[in-house]
N, C-alpha and C positions, 0 to 999 in steps of 0.2 A: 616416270617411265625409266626403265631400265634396260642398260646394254646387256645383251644375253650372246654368248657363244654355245651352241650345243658338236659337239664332235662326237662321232661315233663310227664305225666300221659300216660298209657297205653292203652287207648281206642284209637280207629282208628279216632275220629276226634283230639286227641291231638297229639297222635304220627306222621299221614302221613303229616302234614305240617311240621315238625321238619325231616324227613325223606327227603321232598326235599329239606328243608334247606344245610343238611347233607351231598346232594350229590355234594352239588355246593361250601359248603364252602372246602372237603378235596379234592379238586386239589388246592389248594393256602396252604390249614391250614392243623394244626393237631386235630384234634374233636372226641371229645366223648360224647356218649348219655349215661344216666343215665334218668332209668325208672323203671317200676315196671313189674311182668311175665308175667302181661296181653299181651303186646306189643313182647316180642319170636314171634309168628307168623308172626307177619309183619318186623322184622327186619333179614332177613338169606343174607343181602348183606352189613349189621354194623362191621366193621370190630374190633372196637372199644365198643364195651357195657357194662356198668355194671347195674345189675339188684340190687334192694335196695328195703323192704316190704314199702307199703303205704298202709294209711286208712285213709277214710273220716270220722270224728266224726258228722257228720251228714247224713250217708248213715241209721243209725237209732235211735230212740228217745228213748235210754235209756242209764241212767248210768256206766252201766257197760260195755256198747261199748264204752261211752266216754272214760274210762278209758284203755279201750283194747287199744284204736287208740290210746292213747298218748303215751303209754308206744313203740307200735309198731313205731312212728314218732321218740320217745327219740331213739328207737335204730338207725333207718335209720341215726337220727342227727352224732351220733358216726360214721354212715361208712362214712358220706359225709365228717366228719372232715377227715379221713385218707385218703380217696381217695382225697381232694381236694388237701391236705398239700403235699401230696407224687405229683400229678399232676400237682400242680401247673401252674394252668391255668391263662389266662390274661382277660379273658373275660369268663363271667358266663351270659345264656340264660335261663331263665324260661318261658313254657308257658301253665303252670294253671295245673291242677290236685295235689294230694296232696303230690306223690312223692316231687312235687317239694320246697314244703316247710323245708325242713331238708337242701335239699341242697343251696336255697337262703339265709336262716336263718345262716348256716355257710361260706355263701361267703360273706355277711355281715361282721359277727363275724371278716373274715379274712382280713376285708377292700378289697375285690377285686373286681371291677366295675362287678355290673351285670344289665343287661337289660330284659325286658319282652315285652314278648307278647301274647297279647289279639284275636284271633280268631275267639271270637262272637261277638255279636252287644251289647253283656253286659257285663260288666265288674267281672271277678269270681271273687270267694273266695279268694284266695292266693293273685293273682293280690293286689287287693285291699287292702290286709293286706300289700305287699309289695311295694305300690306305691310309697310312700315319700321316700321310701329309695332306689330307682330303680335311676342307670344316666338317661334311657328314658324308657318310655312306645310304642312300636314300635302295630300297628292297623292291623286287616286286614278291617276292615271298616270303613267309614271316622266317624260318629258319634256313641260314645257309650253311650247306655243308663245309665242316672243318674253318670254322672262321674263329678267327683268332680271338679269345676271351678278352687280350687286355685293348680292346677296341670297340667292346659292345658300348661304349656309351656315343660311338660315333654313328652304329648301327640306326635306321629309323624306317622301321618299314612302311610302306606309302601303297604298293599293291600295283598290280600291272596295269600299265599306261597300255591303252587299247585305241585305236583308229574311232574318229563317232561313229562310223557307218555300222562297225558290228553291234554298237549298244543299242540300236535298233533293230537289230534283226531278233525275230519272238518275243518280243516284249510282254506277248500275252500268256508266255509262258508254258504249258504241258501241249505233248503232243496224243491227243484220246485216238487210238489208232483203233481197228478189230483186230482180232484174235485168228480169225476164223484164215487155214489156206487159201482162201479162193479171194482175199484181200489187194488192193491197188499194190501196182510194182514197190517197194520200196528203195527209195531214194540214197544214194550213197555216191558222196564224194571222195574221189580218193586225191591227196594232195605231197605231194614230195617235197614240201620245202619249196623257195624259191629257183632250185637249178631243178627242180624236178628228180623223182626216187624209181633208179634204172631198178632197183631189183622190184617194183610193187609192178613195173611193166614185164620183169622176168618173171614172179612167181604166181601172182594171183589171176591173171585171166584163167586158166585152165580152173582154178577153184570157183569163178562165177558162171561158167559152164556148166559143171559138175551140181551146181546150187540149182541151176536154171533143168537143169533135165530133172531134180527133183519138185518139180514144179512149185520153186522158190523163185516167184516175180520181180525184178528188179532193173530199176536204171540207173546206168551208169554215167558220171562225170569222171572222167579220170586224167589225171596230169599226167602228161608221157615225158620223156623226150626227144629232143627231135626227131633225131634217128631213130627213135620207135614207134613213129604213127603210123607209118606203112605198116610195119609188120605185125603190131597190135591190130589194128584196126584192119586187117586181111585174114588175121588169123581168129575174130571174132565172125568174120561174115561168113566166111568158109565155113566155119562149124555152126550159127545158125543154120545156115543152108542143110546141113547133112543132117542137123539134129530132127528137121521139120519130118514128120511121119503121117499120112495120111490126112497131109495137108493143114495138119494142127499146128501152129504158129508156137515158138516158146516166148514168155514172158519176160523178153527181153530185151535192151536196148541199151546202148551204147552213146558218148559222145569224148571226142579224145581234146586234149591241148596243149600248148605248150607252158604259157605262162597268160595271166591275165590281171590287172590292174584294176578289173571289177572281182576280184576272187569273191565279195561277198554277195555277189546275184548269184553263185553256185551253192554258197555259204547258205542263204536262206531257201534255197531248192530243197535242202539235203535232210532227208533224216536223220544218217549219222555218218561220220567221217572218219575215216583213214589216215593216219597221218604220221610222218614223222612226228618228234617232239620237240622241235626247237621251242623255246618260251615264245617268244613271240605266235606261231600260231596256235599255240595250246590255249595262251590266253585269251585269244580274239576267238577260239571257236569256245570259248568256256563264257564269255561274257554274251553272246548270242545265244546262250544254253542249246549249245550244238554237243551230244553225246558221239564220243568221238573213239576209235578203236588207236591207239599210241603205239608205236613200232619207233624203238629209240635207235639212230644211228652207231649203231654199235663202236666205232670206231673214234666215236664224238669226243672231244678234246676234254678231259679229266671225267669222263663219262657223263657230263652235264645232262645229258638228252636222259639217261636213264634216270635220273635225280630227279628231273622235271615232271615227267611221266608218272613216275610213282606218286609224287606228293598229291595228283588229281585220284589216281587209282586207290590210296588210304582213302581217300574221302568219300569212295565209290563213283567217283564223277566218270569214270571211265574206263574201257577194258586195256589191260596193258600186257603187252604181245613182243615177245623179243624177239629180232632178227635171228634168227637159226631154220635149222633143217623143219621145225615145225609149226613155222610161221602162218604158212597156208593154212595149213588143216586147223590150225586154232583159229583163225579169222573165218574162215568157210562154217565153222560151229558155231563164232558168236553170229554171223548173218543170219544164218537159218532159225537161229532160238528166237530172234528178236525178229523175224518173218513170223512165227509162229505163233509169237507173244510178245506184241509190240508195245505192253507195260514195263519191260522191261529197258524200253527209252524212257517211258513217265521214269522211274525211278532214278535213272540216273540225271537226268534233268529236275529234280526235284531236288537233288543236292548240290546241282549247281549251282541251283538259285541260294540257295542257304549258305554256300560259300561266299556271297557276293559281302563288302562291307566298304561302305561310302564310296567317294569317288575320287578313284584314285590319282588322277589329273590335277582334282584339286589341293588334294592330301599335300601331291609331289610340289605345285606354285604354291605354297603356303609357304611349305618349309625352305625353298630356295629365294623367294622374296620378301617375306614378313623383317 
């Protein structure tokens, strides 16, 4: 049995891969995560956690943040010293956000092997600060962007650690829809990452309106937030109401939320999903062969989200949609084709499946404990 520290950043695409990691490596080991308070919500089955402040000195462009975040990194460095010296772990897991730097920086200091892992198609901040001095760089994807040649033999790619619950969702595989208009609502989840995606509450209701008067059936699961369930969800029933003509009902239906901890009971509702592109949930809706429409946050830290997005969209796994003036109207066109001719999910679910290769859970405990 082996001492395991895993550290990672507290956003839901850093933490849910280290989550499944977590749950496979303590039936063998003993593990603990170290992260920062964002990540509480998603962790009430961690039996082991300790929480440590992080800041990114680049989260904004001045001075005296730089100065805030270092002093707040210099203290994490102190707790990571005492929790690691007192823990005395054999293996140290990094995989990116900036918790994670106090803690690799003193598993160094301590000489104790630690390894990383990269989960987008680019290589982050930390990562990359701590490459040369990693035993491996473990992948969830086979190529990353601009990574440095004289390091490829550190490189080992393992493939994206996913949650079990999605590797059960369709396991049986194609979705055999009809063709025909007059077909069941089709199902679509839209999902904004973990803080939820303000502009998919700002631009697309009016386009499933517009779907829906063409008598294009469909129900909605959609992530708000907060401040936008009233206004969403007022601004849907008003316009059913006015859309209703001689008592004829339209083919529509709604349901709003904010965040939820079961995301995968919508996940297996859904015929195809909406989504930002973080890695994390590209790969949990990819490993559920869920065909998924990607909208990368445009603004996303070395454009990783477009990077991510694309590498599904080469393989045809998915339609990929960039945040600009004609977001809507390209997402309201892939809906209604894929209403019309819902072979068009078989196909992309058909190369989902064909992208799958071993398991990547075990790939990744191989290589950090063998």
């Amino acid at each position: 049995m082996k001492k395991i520290i895993l550290c990672t950043g507290g956003t839901g695409g850093h933490i849910f891969p280290m989550i499944a990691l977590y749950e496979e490596l303590k039936k063998n080991h003993k593990v603990k995560i170290i992260t920062d308070s964002r990540a509480i919500k998603y962790l009430d089955q961690v039996d082991d956690l300790t929480i440590i402040p992080a800041e990114s000195p680049y989260r904004k462009k001045s001075f005296i943040h730089f100065i805030k975040s270092a002093f707040i990194i210099f203290i994490s460095m102190i707790k990571s010293f005492f929790i690691i010296f007192f823990y005395k772990p054999n293996i140290v897991v990094g995989s990116g956000g900036y918790v994670s730097f106090p803690v690799l920086m003193i598993a160094r200091f301590l000489k104790i092997k630690f390894f990383l892992y990269e989960t987008n198609s680019v290589l982050g901040r930390v990562n990359q600060l701590f490459l040369p001095h990693c035993y491996k760089l473990l992948t969830g994807y086979e190529l990353i962007s601009s990574f440095p040649e004289k390091f490829n033999d550190k490189m080992i790619y393992v493939g994206q650690l996913v949650r079990s619950q999605f590797n059960k969702i369709n396991e049986e595989g194609l979705f055999y829809g009809k063709t025909s208009k007059e077909d069941e609502a089709l199902n679509i989840l839209i999902l904004g990452g973990s803080q939820g995606a303000k502009v998919f509450g700002e631009k697309l209701p009016e386009k499933f309106l517009s779907l829906a008067k063409k008598n294009v059936k469909l129900s909605l699961s959609q992530q708000v937030q907060e401040d936008q369930i009233k206004k969403v969800g007022s601004y849907y029933e008003n316009n059913i109401k006015a859309f209703q003509i001689n008592e004829k009902k339209l083919g529509f239906s709604f349901m709003l939320f904010t965040f939820s901890n079961q995301i995968e009971d919508f996940v297996k509702k859904a015929d195809i999903v909406i989504c930002r592109s973080g890695s994390s949930t590209l790969s949990e809706l990819a490993s559920a062969n869920k065909p998924f429409i990607a909208v990368p946050l445009k603004n996303s830290l070395d454009n990783h989200q477009h990077h991510n997005a694309k590498y599904y969209a080469d393989q045809e796994c998915c339609w990929l949609v960039e945040d600009n003036q004609e977001m809507g109207f390209k997402i309201e066109r892939i809906i209604e084709n894929v209403f019309r001719t819902r072979v068009l999910l078989n196909h992309k679910i058909e190369n989902l499946i064909k992208l799958k290769r071993g398991n990547p859970i075990d790939n990744f405990i191989n290589q950090i404990t063998k």
